[in-house]
MIVO-831313 format. One record per residue (C-alpha): x, y, z; residue in three letters. Coordinates in steps of 0.001 Angstrom, whole numbers, plus 500000, padded with zeros to 6 digits. Layout:
% MIVO-831313
XYZALA;...
END
This chain:
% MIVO-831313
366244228907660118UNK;370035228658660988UNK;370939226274664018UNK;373109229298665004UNK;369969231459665106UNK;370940233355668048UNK;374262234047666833UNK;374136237417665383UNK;377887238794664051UNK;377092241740661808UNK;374131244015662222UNK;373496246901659760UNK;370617249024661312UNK;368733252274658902UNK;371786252300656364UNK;371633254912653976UNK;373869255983651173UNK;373341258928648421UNK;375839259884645492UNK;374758263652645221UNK;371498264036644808UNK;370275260239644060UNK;369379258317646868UNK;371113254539646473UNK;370124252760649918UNK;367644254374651563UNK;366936253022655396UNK;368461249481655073UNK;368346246801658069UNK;370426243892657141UNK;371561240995659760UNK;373839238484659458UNK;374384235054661907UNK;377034232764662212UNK;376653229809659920UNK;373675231264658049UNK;373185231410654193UNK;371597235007653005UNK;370022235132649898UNK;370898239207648790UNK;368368239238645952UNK;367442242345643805UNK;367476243901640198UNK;370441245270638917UNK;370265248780640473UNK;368167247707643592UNK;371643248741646167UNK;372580245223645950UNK;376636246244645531UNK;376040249316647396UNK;375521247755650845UNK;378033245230649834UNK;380725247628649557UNK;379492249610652844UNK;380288246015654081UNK;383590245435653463UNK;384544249051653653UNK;384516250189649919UNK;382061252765650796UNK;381074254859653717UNK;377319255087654661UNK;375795258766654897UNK;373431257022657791UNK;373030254571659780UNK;374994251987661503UNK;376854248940661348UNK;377257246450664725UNK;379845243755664518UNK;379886240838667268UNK;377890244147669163UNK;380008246714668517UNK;379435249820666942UNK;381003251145663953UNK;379533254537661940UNK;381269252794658837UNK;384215250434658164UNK;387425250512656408UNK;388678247879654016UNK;391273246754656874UNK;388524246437659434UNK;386466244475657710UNK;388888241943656842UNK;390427241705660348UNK;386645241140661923UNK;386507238072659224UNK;384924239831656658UNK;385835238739652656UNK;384030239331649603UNK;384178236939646233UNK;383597239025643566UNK;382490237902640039UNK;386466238420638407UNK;387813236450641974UNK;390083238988642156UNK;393253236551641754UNK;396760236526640834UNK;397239234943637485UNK;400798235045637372UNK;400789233613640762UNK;400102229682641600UNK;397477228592643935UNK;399052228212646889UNK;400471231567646745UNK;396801233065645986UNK;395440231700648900UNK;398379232738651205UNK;398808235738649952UNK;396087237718652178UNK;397320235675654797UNK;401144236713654942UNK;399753241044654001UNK;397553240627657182UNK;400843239336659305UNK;403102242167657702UNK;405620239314656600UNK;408749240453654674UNK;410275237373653267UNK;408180234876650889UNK;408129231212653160UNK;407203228981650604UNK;406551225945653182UNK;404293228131655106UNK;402666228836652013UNK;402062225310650891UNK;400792224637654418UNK;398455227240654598UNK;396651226686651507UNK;396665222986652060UNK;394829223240655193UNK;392496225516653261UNK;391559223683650156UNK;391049220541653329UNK;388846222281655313UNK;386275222252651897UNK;387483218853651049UNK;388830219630647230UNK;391904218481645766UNK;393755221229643671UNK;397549221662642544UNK;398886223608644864UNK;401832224573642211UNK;399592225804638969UNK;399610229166637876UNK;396125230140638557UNK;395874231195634546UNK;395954227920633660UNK;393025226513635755UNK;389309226334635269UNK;386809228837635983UNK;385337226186639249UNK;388928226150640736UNK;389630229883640725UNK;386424230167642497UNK;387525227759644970UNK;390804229117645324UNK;389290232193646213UNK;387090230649649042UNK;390269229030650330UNK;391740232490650040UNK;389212233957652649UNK;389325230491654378UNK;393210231183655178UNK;392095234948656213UNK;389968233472658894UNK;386787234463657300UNK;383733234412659134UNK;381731236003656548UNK;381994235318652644UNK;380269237309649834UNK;379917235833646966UNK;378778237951644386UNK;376983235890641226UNK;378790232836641928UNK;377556230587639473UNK;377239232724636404UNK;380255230752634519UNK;379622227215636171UNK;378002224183634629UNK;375394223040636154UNK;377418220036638041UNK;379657222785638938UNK;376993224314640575UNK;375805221485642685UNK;379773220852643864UNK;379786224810644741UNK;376344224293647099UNK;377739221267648702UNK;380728223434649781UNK;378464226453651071UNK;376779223935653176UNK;380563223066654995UNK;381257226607655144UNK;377823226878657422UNK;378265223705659126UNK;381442225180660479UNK;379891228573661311UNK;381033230676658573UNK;378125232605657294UNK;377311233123653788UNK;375863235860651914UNK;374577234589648609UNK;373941237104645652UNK;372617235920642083UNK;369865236391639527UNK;369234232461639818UNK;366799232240642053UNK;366836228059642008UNK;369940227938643223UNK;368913230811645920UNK;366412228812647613UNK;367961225649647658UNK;371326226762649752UNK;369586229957651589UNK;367707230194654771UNK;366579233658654928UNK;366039235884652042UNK;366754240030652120UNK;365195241620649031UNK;366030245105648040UNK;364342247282645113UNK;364783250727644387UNK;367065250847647329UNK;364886250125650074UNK;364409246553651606UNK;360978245219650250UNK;360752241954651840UNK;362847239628654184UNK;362297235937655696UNK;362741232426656036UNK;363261231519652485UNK;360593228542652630UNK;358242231665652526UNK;359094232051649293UNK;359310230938645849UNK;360778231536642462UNK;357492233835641541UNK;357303235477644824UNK;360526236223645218UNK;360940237802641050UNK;357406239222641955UNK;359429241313645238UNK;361986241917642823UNK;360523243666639957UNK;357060244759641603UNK;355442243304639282UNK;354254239434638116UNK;356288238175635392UNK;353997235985633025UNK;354572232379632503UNK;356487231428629072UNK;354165230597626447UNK;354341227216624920UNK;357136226855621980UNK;355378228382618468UNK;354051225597616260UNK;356380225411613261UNK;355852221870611791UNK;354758223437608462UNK;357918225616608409UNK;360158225632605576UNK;363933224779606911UNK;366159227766606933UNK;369611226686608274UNK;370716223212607215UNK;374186221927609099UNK;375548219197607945UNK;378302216561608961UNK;379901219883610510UNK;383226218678612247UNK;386249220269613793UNK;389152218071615186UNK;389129218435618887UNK;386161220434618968UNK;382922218809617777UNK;381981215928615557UNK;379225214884613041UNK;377158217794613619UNK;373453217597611799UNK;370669219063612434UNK;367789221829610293UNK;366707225147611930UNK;362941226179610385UNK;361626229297609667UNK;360569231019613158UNK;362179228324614888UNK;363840229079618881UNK;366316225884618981UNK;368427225045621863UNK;371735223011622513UNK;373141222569625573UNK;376046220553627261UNK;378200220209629711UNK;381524222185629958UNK;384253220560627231UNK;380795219112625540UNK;381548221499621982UNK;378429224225622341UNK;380630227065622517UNK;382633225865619954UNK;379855225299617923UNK;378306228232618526UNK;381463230287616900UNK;381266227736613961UNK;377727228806613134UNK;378860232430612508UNK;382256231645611216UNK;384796232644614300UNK;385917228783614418UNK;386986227009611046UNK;385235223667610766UNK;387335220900609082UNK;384534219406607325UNK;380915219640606225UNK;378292222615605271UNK;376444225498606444UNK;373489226419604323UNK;371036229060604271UNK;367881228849602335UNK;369689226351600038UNK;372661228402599775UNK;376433227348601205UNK;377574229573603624UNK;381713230020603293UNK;382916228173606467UNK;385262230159609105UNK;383898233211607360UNK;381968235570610229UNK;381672238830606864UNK;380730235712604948UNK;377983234387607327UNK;377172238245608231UNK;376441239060604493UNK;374419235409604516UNK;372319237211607182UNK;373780235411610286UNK;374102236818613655UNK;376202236381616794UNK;375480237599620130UNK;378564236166622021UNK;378140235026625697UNK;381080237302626705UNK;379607240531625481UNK;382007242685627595UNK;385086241469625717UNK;383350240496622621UNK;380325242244622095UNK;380558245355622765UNK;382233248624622763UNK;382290249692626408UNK;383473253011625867UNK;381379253586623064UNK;377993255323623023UNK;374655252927622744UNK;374062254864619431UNK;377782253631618108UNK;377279250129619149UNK;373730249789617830UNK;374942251722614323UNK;378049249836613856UNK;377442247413611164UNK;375040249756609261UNK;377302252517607751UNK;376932250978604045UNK;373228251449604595UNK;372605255026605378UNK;375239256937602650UNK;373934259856600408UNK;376220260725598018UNK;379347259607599022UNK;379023260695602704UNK;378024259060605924UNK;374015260017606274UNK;374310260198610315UNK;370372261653611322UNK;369339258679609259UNK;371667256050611001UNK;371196257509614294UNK;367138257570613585UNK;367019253797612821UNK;369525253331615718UNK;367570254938618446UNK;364175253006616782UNK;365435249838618144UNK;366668251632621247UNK;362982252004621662UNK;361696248607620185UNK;364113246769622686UNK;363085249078625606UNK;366693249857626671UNK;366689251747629492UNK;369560254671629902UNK;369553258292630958UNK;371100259543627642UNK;371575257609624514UNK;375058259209623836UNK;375999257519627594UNK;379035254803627369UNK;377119251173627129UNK;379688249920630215UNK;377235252401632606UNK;374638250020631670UNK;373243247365633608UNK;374112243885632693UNK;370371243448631175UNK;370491246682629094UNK;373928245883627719UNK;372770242606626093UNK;370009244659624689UNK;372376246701622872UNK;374088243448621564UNK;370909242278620149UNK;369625245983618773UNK;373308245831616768UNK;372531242824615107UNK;368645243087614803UNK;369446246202612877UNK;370925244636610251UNK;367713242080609825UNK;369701238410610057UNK;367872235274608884UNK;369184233370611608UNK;370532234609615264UNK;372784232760617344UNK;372761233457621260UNK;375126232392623485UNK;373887232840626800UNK;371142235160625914UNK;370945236219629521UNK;374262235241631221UNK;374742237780634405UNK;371493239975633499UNK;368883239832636558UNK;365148238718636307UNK;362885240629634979UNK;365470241736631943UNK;365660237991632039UNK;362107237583631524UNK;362306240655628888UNK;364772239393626691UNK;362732236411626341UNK;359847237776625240UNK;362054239450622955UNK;363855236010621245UNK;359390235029621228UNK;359002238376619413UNK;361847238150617079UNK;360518233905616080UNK;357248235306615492UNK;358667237451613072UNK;359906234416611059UNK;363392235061612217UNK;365474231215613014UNK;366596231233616560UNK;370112229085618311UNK;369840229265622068UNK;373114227930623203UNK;373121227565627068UNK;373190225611630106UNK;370363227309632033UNK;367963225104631707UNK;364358226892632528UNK;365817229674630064UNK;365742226415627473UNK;362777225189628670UNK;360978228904628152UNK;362234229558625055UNK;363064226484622682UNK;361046223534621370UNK;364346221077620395UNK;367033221054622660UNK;370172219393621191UNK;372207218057624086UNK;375927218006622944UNK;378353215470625107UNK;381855215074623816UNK;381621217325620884UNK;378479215657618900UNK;375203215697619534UNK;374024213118622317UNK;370093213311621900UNK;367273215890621053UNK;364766216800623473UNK;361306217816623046UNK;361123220681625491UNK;357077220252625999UNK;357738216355626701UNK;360261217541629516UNK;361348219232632836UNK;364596220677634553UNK;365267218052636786UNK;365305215316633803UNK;367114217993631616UNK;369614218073634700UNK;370134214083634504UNK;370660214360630884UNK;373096216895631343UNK;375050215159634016UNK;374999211689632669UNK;
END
């Protein structure tokens, strides 16, 4: 429990919210203490954002009430919230490209004193004494466009820092860090509670949950289903709270040493990128490569299905050379490509799940000249089913999806069009745990059908469940290969951050 235990600043007490006739939170107590770390775990859909935005004044509760250092409030405002010491991090940060660091982290700073006139001294000193108070060094003077994906979290931190924050949301913080990232993020949590700033922690990685966390709130179905000390639970009790159900163990890695070889790279190079890239991909074969940040994966990755133009060497398939920097090439080769960003590059958001499954299959379904739609949407809405995607309607826009149905739909498109080999990057980036679990019984499903697997990611018991090589990549070429049954996370970890 938190040293501050006695502390309580924010008490939320039978919260309710419905959107017409659906009920999103039903009955919700939620407590907060100065200096704690809160776990917020649940499904996507479980009221997770819901009670966040009844937080910070986004929404207004239809019940219930909300106590702040013991007084009463029937609901907040956005203002409120943020003069009590409220800030949220969400998963975009929220920032000011155009705008450099310092003035990012000012910026709520000089709105909440109704300043006039831009003070760029004051600026500089009150980010400074923000990015000090974490103990991270960051040019004050860069456009925030121009710096990594760890720094704009931390600028936002700093941002709620300078606000005075007492309480700090962060919502999926670690989806786009590396793993020693990650660590650098929890060691910075840690001074945030040390000097009595609480935190509430939300992500689908429930490692990283119990290691920062000391109490854990679990919602599902919009109702809190458990709550505790988080050394009550663990990673299977709290997915188990979760999903109501038990997710089964990851079977062993299929045996395919008699396997003919499928995908043969070799010597695969491109300047700046990667180097001196070999390796085979069998028949029914899950394969993983991981690295670092800068290490060449994704870069790879696009290589594989012809979005980056190697310099040198070969991609064949079944013998055959597949045109290089070619993606209609390696599509017609029967290659696949589920990119890790599949809301800017996977997807049509404002398409229909039928469209986006049915995309690439047009030549495949004309009769006489003309576009045969009953069949196209029949074969569509077969691996709507197969894949178990879960919407109302399947003429509904794939953005009102949840994270975990949306890379569904990514995988239906290409599965329709029956690839040889499919290359995942970040099967499950952002997706919560039981699709998590789903979609990997799904890449078993799809090996067992004889289909060659590339699992490029860094989360390493997603490698470990899936794969039976891991290439680790450092400095664009291939460092070692791992025999995933010979290893753990926390070696996989030291390999990674060697």
């Amino acid at each position: 429990m938190s040293k501050h235990d006695d502390d309580t600043f924010i008490e939320m007490k039978g919260i309710g919210k419905q959107y017409g006739g659906v009920t999103a939170l039903e009955d919700v107590d939620f407590r907060v203490k100065s200096g704690e770390a809160i776990c917020l775990a649940g499904e996507n859909g479980s009221g997770k954002s819901t009670l966040i935005k009844i937080l910070v004044g986004v929404e207004q509760p239809t019940s219930g009430q909300i106590f702040i250092d013991g007084k009463s409030y029937n609901h907040l405002n956005p203002r409120q919230a943020a003069a009590v010491g409220i800030s949220v991090i969400f998963q975009d940060f929220s920032l000011f490209s155009n705008l450099t660091v310092a003035e990012n982290i000012a910026f709520a700073t000089h709105l909440s004193e109704k300043k006039r006139l831009f003070d760029r001294s004051a600026t500089r000193r009150i980010a400074q004494e923000a990015l000090d108070r974490i103990g991270v060094e960051i040019d004050l003077d860069a456009r925030v466009e121009t710096i990594p994906v760890a720094h704009k979290q931390l600028v936002a931190i700093c941002r709620g820092l300078a606000s005075n924050a007492r309480l700090i949301i962060m919502d999926e913080p670690t989806t786009a860090l590396t793993g020693r990232e990650v660590q650098a993020l929890l060691r910075i949590i840690r001074k945030l509670k040390d000097s009595g700033i609480a935190v509430v922690f939300v992500s689908h990685k429930l490692a990283e949950v119990l290691e920062v966390c000391e109490e854990v709130f679990v919602l599902r179905n919009g109702t809190n289903v458990a709550d505790g000390p988080a050394c009550d639970f663990d990673a299977a009790s709290l997915t188990r709270h979760m999903t109501g159900r038990n997710i089964s163990e990851a079977k062993p890695p299929l045996n395919i040493d008699q396997a003919k070889n499928l995908l043969v790279v070799d010597q695969l190079g491109k300047l700046g990128a990667f180097e001196d890239i070999d390796f085979e991909l069998k028949e029914g074969e899950v394969l993983g490569i991981s690295g670092v940040l800068g290490s060449g994966r994704t870069a790879l990755a696009k290589a594989l299905f012809g979005l980056v133009a190697p310099d040198r060497g070969s991609i064949a398939l079944s013998g055959k050379n597949v045109a290089l920097g070619n993606p209609i090439a390696a599509t017609q080769a029967g290659i696949g490509y589920v990119p890790e960003d599949r809301l800017t590059e996977g997807l049509f958001l404002t398409q229909s799940i039928i469209r986006n499954v049915s995309v690439g299959r047009f030549d495949h379904h004309r009769s006489g000249g003309f576009l045969d739609l009953a069949s196209l949407v029949n074969e569509a809405r077969g691996w709507i089913e197969k894949l178990r995607i879960k919407a109302p309607d399947f003429e509904a826009e794939v953005k009102s999806l949840s994270g975990g149905n949306q890379q569904r739909v990514a995988l239906a498109r290409w599965l329709s069009q029956a690839p040889r080999v499919l290359v995942l990057n970040g099967p499950s980036v952002g997706v919560d745990v039981g699709s998590k679990a789903d979609i990997h019984a799904i890449i078993r499903e799809l090996a067992e059908s004889g289909i060659g697997i590339v699992v490029i990611s860094d989360d390493l018991p997603e490698l470990l469940a899936t794969c039976g090589r891991i290439l680790m990549m450092k400095d664009g070429r291939i460092d070692s290969i791992v025999m995933a049954e010979e290893t753990n996370e926390i070696e996989l970890a030291a390999k990674l951050a060697s």
